[in-house]
C-alpha positions as CSV (number, residue, x, y, z in Angstrom):
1,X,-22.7,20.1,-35.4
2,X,-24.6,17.0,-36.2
3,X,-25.6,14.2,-33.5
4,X,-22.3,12.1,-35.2
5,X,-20.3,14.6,-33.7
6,X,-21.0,15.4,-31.0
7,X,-19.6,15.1,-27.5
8,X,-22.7,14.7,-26.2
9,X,-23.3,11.2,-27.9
10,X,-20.5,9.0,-26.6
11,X,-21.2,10.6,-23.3
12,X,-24.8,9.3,-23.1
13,X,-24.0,5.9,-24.6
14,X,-21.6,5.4,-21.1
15,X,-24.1,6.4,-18.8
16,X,-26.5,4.2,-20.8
17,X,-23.8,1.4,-20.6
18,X,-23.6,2.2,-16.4
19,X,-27.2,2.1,-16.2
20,X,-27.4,-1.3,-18.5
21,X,-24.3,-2.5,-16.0
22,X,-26.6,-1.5,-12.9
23,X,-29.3,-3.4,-13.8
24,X,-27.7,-6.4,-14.9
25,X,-26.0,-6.7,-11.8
26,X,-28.3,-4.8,-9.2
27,X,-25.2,-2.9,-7.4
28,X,-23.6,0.8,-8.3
29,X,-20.8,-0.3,-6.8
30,X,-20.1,-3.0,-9.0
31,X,-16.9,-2.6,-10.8
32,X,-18.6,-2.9,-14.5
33,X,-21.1,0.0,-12.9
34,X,-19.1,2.4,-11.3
35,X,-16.2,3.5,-13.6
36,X,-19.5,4.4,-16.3
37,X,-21.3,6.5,-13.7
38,X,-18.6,8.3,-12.0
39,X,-16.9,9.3,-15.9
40,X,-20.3,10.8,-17.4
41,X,-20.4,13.2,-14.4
42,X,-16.6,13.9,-15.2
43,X,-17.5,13.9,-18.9
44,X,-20.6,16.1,-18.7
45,X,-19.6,18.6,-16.4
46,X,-16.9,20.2,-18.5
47,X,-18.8,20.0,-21.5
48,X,-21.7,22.2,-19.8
49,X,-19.0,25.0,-17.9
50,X,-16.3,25.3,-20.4
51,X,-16.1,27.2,-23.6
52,X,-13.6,24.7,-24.9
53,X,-15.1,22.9,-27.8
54,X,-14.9,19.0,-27.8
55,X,-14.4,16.7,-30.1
56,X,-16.4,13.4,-30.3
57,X,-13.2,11.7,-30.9
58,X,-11.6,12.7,-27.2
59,X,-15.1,11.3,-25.6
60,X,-15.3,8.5,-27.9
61,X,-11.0,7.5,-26.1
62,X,-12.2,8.1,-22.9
63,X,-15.2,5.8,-23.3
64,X,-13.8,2.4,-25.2
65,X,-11.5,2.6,-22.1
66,X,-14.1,2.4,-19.5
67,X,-15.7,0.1,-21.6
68,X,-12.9,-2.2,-22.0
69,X,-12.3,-2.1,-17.5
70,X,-16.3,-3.0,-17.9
71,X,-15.9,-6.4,-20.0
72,X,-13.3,-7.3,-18.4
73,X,-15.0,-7.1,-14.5
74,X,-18.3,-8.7,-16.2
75,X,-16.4,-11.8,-16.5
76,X,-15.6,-12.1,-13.0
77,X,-18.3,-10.3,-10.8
78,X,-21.6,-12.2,-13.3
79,X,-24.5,-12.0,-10.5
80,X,-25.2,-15.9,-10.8
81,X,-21.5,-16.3,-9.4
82,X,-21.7,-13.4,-6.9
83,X,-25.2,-13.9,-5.3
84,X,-25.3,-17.6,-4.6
85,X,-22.0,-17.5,-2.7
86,X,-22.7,-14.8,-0.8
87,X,-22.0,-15.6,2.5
88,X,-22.2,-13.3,6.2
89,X,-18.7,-11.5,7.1
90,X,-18.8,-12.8,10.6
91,X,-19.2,-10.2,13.5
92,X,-16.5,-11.3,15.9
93,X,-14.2,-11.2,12.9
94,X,-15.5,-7.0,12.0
95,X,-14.6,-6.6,15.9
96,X,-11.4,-7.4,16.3
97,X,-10.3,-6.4,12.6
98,X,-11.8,-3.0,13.6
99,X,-10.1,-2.8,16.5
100,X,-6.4,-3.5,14.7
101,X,-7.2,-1.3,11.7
102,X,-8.3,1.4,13.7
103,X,-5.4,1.1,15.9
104,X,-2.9,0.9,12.9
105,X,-4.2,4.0,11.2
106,X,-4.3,6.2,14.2
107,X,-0.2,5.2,14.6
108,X,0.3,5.6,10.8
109,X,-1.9,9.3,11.7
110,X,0.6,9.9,14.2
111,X,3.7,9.2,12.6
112,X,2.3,11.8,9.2
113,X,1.3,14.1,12.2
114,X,4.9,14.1,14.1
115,X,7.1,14.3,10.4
116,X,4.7,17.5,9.4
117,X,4.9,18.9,12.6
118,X,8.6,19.0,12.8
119,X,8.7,19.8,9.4
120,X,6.7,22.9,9.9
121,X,8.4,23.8,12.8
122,X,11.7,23.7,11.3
123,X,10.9,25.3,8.1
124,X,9.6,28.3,10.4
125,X,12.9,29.0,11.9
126,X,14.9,28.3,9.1
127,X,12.9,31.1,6.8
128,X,12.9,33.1,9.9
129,X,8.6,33.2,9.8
130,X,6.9,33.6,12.8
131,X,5.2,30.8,14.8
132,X,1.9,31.9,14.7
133,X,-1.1,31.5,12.2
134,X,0.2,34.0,9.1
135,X,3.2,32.7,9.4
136,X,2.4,29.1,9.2
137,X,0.3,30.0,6.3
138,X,2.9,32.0,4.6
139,X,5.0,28.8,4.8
140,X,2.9,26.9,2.1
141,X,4.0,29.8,-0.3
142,X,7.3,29.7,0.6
143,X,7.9,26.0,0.2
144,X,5.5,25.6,-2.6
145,X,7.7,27.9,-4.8
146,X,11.1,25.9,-3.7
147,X,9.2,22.8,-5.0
148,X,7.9,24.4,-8.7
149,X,11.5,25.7,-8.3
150,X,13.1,22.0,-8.4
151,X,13.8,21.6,-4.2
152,X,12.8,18.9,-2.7
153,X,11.7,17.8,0.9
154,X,13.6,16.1,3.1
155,X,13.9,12.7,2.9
156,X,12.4,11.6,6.4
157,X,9.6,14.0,6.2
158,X,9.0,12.2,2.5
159,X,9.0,8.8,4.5
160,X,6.5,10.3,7.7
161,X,3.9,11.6,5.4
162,X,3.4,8.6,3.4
163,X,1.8,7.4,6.4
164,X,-1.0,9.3,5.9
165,X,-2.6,6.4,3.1
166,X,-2.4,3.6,5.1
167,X,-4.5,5.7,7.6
168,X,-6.6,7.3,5.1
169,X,-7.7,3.4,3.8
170,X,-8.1,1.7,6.8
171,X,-10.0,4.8,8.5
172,X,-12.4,4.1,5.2
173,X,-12.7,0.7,6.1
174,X,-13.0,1.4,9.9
175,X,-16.3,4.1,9.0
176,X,-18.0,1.4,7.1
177,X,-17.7,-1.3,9.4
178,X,-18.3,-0.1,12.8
179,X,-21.6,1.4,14.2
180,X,-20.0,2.9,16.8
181,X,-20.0,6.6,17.0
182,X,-16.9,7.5,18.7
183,X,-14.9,5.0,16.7
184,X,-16.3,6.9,13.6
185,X,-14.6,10.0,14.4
186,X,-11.9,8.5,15.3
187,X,-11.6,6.5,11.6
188,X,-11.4,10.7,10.6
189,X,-8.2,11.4,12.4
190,X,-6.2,11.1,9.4
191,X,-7.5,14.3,7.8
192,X,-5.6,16.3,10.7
193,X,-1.9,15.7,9.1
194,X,-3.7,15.7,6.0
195,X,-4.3,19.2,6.4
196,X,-1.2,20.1,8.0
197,X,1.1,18.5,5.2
198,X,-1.3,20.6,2.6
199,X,-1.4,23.8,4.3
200,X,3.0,23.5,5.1
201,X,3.4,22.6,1.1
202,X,0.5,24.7,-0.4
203,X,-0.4,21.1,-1.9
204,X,-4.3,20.9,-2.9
205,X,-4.2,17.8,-4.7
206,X,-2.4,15.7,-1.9
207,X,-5.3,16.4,0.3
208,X,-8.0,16.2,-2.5
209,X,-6.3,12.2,-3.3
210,X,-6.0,11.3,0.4
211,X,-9.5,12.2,0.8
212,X,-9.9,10.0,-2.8
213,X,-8.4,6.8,-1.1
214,X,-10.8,7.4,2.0
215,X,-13.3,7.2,-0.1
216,X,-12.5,4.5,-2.0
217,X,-12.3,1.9,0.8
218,X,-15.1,2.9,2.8
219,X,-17.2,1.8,-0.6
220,X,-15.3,-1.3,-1.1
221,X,-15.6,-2.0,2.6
222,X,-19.3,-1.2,1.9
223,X,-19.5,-4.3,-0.6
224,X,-17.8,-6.3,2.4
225,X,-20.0,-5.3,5.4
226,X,-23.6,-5.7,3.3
227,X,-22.3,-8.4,0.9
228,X,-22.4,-7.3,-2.4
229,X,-25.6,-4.2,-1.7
230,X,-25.5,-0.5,-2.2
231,X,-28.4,1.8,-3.0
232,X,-27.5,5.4,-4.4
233,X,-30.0,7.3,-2.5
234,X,-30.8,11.0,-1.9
235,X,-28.3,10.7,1.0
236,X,-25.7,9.4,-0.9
237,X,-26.0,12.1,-3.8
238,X,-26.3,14.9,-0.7
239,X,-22.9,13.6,0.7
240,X,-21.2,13.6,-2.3
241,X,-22.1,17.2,-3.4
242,X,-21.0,18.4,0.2
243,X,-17.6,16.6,-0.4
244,X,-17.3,17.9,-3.2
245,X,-17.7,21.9,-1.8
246,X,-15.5,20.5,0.9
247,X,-13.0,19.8,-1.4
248,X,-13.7,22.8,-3.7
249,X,-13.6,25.6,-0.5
250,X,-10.2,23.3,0.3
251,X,-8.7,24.1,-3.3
252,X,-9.4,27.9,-3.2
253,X,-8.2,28.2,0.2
254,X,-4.7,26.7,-0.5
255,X,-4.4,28.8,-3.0
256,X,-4.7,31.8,-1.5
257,X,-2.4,30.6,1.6
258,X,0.0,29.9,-0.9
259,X,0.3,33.7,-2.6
260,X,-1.8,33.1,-5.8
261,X,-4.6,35.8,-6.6
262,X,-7.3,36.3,-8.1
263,X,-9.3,39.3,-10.1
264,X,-12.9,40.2,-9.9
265,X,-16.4,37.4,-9.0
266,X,-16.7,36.7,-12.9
267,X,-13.0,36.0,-13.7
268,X,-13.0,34.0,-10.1
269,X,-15.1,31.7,-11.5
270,X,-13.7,31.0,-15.2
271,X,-10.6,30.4,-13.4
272,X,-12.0,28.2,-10.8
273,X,-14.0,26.2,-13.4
274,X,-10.5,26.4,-15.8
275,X,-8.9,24.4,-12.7
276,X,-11.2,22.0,-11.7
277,X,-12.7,21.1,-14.8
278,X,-9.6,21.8,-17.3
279,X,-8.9,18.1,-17.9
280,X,-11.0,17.6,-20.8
281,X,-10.2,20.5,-23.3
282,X,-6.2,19.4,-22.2
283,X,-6.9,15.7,-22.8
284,X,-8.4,16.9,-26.6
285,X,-5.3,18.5,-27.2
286,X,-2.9,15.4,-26.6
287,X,-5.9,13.1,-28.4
288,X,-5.3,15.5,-31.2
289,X,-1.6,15.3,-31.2
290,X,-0.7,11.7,-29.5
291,X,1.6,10.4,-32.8
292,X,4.2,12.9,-32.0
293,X,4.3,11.8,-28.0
294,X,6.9,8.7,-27.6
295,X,6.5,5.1,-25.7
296,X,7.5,5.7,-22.0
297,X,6.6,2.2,-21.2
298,X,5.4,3.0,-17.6
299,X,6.5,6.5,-16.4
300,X,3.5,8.7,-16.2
301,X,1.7,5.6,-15.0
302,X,3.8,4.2,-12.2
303,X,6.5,6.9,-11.3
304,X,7.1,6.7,-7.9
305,X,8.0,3.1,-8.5
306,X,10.2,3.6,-11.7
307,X,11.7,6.1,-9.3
308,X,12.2,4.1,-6.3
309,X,13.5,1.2,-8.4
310,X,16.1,4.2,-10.1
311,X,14.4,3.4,-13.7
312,X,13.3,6.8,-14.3
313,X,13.6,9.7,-12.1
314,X,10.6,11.3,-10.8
315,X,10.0,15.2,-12.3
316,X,7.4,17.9,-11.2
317,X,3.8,17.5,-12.9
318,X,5.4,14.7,-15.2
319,X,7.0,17.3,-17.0
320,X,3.2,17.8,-18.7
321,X,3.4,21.0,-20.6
322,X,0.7,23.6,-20.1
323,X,-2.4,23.7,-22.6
324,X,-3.8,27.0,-23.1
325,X,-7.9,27.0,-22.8
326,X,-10.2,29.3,-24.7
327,X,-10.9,30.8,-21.8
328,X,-7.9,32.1,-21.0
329,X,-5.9,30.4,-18.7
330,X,-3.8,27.3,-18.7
331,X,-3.9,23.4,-17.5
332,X,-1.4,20.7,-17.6
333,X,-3.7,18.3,-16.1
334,X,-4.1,15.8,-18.7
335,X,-6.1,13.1,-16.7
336,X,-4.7,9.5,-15.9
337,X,-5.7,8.1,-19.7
338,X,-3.1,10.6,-20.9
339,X,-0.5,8.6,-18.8
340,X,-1.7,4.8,-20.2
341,X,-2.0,5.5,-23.7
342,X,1.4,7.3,-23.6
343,X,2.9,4.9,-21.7
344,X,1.3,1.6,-23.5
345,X,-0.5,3.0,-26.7
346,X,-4.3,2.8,-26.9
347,X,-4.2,-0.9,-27.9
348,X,-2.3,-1.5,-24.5
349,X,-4.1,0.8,-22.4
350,X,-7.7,-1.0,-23.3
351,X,-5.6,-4.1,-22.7
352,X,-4.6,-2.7,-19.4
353,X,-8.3,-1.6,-18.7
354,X,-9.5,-4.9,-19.1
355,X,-7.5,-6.6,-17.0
356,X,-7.8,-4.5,-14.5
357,X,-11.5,-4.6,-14.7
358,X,-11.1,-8.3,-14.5
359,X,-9.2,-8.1,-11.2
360,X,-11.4,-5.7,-9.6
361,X,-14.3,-8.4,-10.9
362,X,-12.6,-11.1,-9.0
363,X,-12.1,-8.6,-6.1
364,X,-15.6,-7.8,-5.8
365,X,-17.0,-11.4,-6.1
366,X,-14.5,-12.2,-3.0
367,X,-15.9,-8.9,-1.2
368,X,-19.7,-9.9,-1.5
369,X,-18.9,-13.4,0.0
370,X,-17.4,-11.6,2.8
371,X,-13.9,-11.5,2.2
372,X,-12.0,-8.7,3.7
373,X,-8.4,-8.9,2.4
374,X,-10.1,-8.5,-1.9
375,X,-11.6,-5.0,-0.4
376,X,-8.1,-2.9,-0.8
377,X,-8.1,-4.2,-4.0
378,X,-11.2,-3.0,-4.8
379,X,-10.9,0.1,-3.2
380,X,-7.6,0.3,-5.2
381,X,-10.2,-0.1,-8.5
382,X,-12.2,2.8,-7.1
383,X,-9.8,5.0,-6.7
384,X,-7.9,4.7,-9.8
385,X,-11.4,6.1,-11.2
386,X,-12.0,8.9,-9.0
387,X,-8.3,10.2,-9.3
388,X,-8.3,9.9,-13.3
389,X,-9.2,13.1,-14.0
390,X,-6.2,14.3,-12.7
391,X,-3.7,11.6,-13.5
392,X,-2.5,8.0,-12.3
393,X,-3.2,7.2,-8.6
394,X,-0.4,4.3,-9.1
395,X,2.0,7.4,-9.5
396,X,2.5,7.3,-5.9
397,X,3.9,4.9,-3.6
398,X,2.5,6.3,-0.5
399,X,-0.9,5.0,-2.2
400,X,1.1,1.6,-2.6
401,X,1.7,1.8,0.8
402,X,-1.6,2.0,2.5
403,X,-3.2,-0.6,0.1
404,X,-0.7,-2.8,1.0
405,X,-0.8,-1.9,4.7
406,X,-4.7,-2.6,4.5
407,X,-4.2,-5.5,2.6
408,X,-1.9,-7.2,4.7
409,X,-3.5,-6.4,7.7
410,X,-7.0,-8.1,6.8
411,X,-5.3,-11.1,5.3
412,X,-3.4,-11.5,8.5
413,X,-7.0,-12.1,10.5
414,X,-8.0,-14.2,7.6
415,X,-5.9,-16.5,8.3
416,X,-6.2,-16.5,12.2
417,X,-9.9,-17.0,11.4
418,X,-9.1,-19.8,9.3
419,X,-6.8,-21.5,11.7
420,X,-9.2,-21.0,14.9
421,X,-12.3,-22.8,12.8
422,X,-9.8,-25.3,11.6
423,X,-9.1,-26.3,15.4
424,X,-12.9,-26.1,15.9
425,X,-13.8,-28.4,13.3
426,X,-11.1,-30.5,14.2
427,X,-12.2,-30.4,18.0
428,X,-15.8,-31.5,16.4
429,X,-14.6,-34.0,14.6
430,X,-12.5,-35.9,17.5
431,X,-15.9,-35.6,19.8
432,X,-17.8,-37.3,17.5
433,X,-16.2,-40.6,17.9
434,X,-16.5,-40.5,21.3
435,X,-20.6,-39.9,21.2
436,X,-20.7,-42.7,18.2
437,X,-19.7,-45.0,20.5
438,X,-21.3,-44.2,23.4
439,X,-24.5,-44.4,21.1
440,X,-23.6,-47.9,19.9
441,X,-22.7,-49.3,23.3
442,X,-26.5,-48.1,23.9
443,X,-28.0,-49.6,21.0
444,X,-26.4,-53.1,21.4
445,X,-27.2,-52.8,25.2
446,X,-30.9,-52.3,24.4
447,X,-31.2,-54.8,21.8
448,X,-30.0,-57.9,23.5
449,X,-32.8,-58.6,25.6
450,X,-34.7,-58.9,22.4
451,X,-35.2,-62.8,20.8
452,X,-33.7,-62.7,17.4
453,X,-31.8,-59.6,17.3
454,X,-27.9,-59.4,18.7
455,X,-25.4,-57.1,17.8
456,X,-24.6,-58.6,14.2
């Protein structure tokens, strides 16, 4: 394999484009920075643990993408623009926005909690399981089968868990702003119907994408709270590898609640690496045959909403066929590029890329001047990023939800900050008449004593 060929190259010209990005603009969090960063770890990573051989080609897709979402935030987030104009946040407006966002996500926390609860509850008694720890963990099998099978949930525990996003972004934001301890915790709460929708559906990647979203906006939020600065120290790299054994102990856990097995320490491991780090090897094999895949126009990228809007109806796993690997087992997760170069071909998709690049460009500027109501949108960039190995966070509309939620929420005191320094300015500016001519009563009342000099 020559140097022209290999995987290896394309993947070192992006990190060398996120380090380039990262010193042009002085931030990791930048949106031309951190698509580049966070893809070389997903690019590398596969390429060391996988037998699966890569073509340069696949890397090469994966990278004129990212590079495209780059351009197009350079445009918008140029440091002579941001810098300047950044501008403080405002502490009384942090305190009471913290105090409404943390309220709203511990009811949207409580709402996911009471839906999963019942849920659980009633799916105990209808399969006749006990109502005691194996059986509630025997319930994930049970009802994870009936969903591969075709069943679906019911409609108002659909509705209650979708409340766990808008609590999962705001408890993001809510970490990142606030210093207080007990308030920390409490922007954490969301995890607890997190888990217990997971462990009642024997669903891994629900919990791994609300963790994603929680994530996402306590970086943007970040960019908010120290206007536009971020340094990726030794902490930072420490929390990350801890959320991601978090995660990883999460994954093998579910599985086991939910009946699947597996063999001997050796084969353990090819099949854990197989299912977390799959996406490449099945990503080659669609790269490799994309001309015989059709336009869907949308569906792998925004299914929830073609499905709410009755466009297309929403099927398990996006009907993605399995890929065998050489290792043995199968994937279907074909990452979220799979799902925009389907949908708009690769021309589209880089269009796509670039525009959203430029948004989340736009969104960042905002942040670093201390805007609060640009940081779901740029914790919306974020997360579209973290998720794409496994497909298109836009697929769901609880995601939808909880940026909306957050975003709706911050504008909201935006504009009663707005309004309260409007009447302040205006309260100024009806004073100052008063003291002008109070000081020119003074002045003519001083002068006229003096030979030569009267009022005009």
């Amino acid at each position: 394999m020559t140097l022209a060929s290999s995987p290896w190259l394309p993947v070192a010209v992006l990190f060398a484009l996120s380090v380039a990005a990262r010193m042009l603009q002085g931030n990791w969090l930048a949106p031309s920075v951190f698509p580049s960063l966070v893809l070389s770890i997903y690019l590398a990573v596969p390429l060391v643990l996988l037998a699966d051989r890569i073509s340069a080609l696949t890397v090469w897709v994966i990278v004129l993408l990212v590079f495209f979402a780059q351009f197009g935030a350079m445009v918008t987030e140029m440091p002579q623009v941001v810098r300047p104009a950044r501008a403080n946040v405002g502490e009384s407006f942090c305190a009471v926005f913290l105090a409404r966002a943390l309220t709203v996500s511990l009811i949207s926390s409580s709402i996911a909690f009471m839906g999963a609860f019942i849920y659980a509850v009633s799916s105990l008694k209808q399969f006749d399981l006990s109502f005691s720890v194996e059986g509630f963990l025997g319930l994930g099998a049970v009802l994870y089968g009936i969903i591969v099978g075709g069943g679906g949930d019911p409609w108002w525990f659909r509705l209650t868990r979708m409340w766990i996003f808008p609590g999962a972004f705001l408890g993001g934001i809510c970490c990142a702003i606030t210093a207080s301890r007990s308030r920390k915790i409490l922007s954490f709460v969301w995890l607890i119907p997190v888990v217990l929708v997971g462990t009642t559906l024997g669903s891994r990647y629900g919990i791994t994408m609300a963790i994603a979203c929680w994530i996402s906006a306590y970086l943007a939020a970040k960019v908010s709270v120290n206007l536009g600065s971020f340094h990726l120290d030794r902490r930072a790299v420490v929390t990350a590898v801890l959320i991601f054994t978090a995660c990883t102990g999460m994954y093998v856990g579910i599985g086991i609640s939910r009946g699947h097995q597996f063999g001997d320490l050796e084969d353990y491991g090819v099949q854990l690496r197989c299912s977390l780090f799959g996406y490449l090897p099945v990503f080659e094999s669609f790269v490799q045959n994309e001309s015989t895949y059709k336009r869907s126009f949308g569906i792998y990228s925004l299914a929830g909403a073609f499905d709410v809007l009755g466009l297309s109806k929403r099927v398990s796993a996006l009907s993605y066929e399995p890929v065998m690997l050489d290792d043995g087992y199968s994937s279907n997760i074909f990452t979220a590029f799979r799902g925009l170069i389907q949908d708009f071909s690769l021309p589209g998709a880089l269009f796509l890329c670039m525009g959203g690049g430029w948004l989340a460009g736009s969104a960042y500027a905002n942040a670093s001047r201390g805007r609060m109501s640009s940081v779901p949108i740029l914790a919306g960039y974020y997360a579209f990023f973290l998720w794409s190995p496994i497909v298109s966070i836009f697929n769901y509309n609880s995601v939808w939800l909880g940026l909306f939620v957050a975003w709706w929420l911050a504008k909201q005191q935006e504009k009663t900050r707005s309004y309260v320094d409007g009447l302040r300015g205006l309260s100024s500016t009806q004073d100052e008449p008063a003291f002008n001519v109070a000081q020119q009563k003074s002045h003519v009342a001083g002068s006229a004593g003096m030979p030569g000099i009267g009022p005009w």
